[in-house]
C-alpha positions as CSV (number, residue, x, y, z in Angstrom):
1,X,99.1,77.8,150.6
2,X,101.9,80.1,149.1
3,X,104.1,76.5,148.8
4,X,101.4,74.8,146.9
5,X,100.7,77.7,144.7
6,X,104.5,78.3,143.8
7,X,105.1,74.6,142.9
8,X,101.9,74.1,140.5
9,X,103.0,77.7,138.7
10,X,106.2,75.9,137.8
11,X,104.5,73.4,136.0
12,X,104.1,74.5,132.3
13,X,100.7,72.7,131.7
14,X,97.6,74.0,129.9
15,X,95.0,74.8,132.1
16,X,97.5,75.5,135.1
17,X,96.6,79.5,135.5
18,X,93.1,78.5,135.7
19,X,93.5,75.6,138.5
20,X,95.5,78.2,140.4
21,X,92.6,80.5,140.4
22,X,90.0,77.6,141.4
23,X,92.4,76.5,144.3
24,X,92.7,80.9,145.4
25,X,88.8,81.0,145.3
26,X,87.7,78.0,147.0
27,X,88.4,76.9,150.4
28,X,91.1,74.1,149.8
29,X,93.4,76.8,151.6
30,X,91.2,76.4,154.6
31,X,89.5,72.8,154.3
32,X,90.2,70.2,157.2
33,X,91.3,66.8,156.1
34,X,88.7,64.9,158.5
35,X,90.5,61.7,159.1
36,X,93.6,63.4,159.4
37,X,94.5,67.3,160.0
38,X,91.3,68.5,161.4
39,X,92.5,71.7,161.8
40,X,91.7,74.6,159.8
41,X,94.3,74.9,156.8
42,X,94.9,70.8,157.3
43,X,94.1,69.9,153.2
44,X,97.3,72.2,152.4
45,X,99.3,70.7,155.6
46,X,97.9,67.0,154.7
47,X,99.0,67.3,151.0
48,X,102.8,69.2,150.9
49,X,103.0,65.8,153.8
50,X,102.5,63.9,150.8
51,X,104.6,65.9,148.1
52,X,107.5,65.7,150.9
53,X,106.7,61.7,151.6
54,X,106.6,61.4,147.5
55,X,109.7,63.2,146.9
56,X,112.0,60.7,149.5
57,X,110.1,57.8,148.4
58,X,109.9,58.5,144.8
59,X,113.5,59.6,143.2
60,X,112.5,58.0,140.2
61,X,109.5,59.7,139.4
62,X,109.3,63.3,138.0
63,X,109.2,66.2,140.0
64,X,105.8,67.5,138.3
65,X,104.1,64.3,138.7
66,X,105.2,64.4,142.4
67,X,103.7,67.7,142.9
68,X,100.7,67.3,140.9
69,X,99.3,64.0,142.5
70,X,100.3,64.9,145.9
71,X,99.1,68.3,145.4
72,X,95.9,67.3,144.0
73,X,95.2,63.6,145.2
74,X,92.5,65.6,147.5
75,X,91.5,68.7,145.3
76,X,87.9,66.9,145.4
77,X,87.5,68.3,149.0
78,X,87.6,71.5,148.1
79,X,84.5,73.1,147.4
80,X,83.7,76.5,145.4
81,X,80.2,77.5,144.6
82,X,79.3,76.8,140.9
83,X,81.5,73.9,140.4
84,X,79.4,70.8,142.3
85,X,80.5,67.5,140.8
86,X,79.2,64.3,141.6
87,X,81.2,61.1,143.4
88,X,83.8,60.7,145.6
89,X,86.7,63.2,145.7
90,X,89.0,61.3,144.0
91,X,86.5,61.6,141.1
92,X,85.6,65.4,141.7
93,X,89.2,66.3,141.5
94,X,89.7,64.6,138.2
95,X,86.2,66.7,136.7
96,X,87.8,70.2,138.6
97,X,91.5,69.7,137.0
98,X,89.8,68.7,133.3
99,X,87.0,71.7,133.8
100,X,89.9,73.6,134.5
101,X,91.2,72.5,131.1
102,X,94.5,70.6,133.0
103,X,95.6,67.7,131.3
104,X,97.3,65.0,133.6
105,X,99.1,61.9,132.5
106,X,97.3,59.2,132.3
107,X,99.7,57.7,135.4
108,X,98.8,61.1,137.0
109,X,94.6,60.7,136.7
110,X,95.1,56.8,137.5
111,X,97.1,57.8,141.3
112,X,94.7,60.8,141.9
113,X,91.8,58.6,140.9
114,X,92.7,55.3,142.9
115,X,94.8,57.2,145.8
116,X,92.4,55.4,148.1
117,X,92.2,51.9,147.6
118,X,92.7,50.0,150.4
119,X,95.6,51.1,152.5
120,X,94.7,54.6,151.2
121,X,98.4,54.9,150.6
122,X,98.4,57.1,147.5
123,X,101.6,55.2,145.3
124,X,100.9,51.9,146.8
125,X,98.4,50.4,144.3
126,X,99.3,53.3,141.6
127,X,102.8,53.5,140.6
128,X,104.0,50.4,142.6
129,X,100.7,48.8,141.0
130,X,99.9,46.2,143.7
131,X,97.3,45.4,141.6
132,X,98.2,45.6,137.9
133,X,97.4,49.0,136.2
134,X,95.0,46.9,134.0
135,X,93.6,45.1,136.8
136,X,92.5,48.4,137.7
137,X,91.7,50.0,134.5
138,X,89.7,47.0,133.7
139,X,87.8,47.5,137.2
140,X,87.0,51.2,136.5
141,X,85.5,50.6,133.0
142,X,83.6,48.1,134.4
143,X,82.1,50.5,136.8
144,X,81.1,53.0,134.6
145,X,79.7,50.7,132.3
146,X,77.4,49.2,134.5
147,X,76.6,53.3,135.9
148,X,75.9,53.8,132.6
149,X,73.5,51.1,131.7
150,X,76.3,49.5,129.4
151,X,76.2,52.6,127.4
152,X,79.9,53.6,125.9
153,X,79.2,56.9,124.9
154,X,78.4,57.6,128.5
155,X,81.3,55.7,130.2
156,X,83.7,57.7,127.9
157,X,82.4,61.0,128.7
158,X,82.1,60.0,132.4
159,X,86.0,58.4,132.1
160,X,87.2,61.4,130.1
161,X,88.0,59.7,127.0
162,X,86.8,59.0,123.5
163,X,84.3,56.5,122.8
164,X,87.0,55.2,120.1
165,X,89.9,54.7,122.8
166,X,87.2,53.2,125.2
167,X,86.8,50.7,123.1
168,X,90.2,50.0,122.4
169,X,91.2,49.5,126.2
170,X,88.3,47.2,126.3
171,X,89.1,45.2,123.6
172,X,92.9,45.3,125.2
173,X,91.8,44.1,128.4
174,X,89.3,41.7,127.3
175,X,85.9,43.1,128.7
176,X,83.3,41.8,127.3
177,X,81.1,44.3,124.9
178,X,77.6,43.2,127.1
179,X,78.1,44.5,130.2
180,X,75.1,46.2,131.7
């Protein structure tokens, strides 16, 4: 856990004192990764894996990315009372990192957030974009339009964004205004 917590404190984000205290106070130092590292502690073993895997695959990318999604692709598994989110973990790590007030680029909330299509390979359809980035961005507005009954105001919030840059993307990727 002490690995984890000295990479993230050298990345000078907003937000990244708070995420550090969430991550000390819940139990991602002791949550099992149930598909893989069952054991006690395996959440911390399973993700600096990853950060090592990222790193030799992934010389072109930039060292706080790395550590960020690799870190943090789970961080949705973690629980700590008080802060319940709904959906998938891929989702509830997104809501914990922007509760904590951690902003992530936009490449970084699109890996975390799709780390498990498919092969579950975490770059593979993210930053290698088997599918295109907008075939996916155009998949996930879909989604919370129709969760939202077609309502942008509540796909934004839901999708972290403004209702004005929602719209834009849709217009950009040619989804169609009616979708229910």
């Amino acid at each position: 856990m002490n690995r984890v917590i000295d990479l993230l404190a050298a990345i000078n984000r907003p937000g990244t004192d708070k995420l550090i205290e969430y991550l000390k106070a819940s139990n991602y130092a002791t949550a099992r990764c149930y598909t893989h590292h069952k054991e006690r502690g395996g959440l911390v073993a399973h993700s600096l894996e990853i950060y090592e895997l990222m790193k030799r695959d992934n010389p072109n990318l930039s060292e706080d990315s790395i550590a960020i999604c690799a870190l943090l692709h789970d961080l949705g598994k973690a629980k700590l009372r008080g802060w319940e989110f709904d959906g998938q973990h891929p989702a509830r790590a997104i809501q914990i990192l922007a509760r904590c007030g951690y902003q992530l680029t936009e490449d970084e909330a699109f890996a975390i957030r799709y780390h498990h299509r498919k092969s579950g390979d975490l770059f593979t359809h993210a930053y290698r974009r088997a599918l295109t980035k907008a075939d996916m961005q155009r998949e996930q507005i879909v989604k919370a339009l129709r969760r939202n009954g077609g309502s942008r105001r509540g796909a934004a919030a839901e999708l972290f964004m403004s209702e004005r840059t929602l719209y834009r993307r849709m217009k950009a990727l040619g989804i169609d205004d009616e979708i229910k």
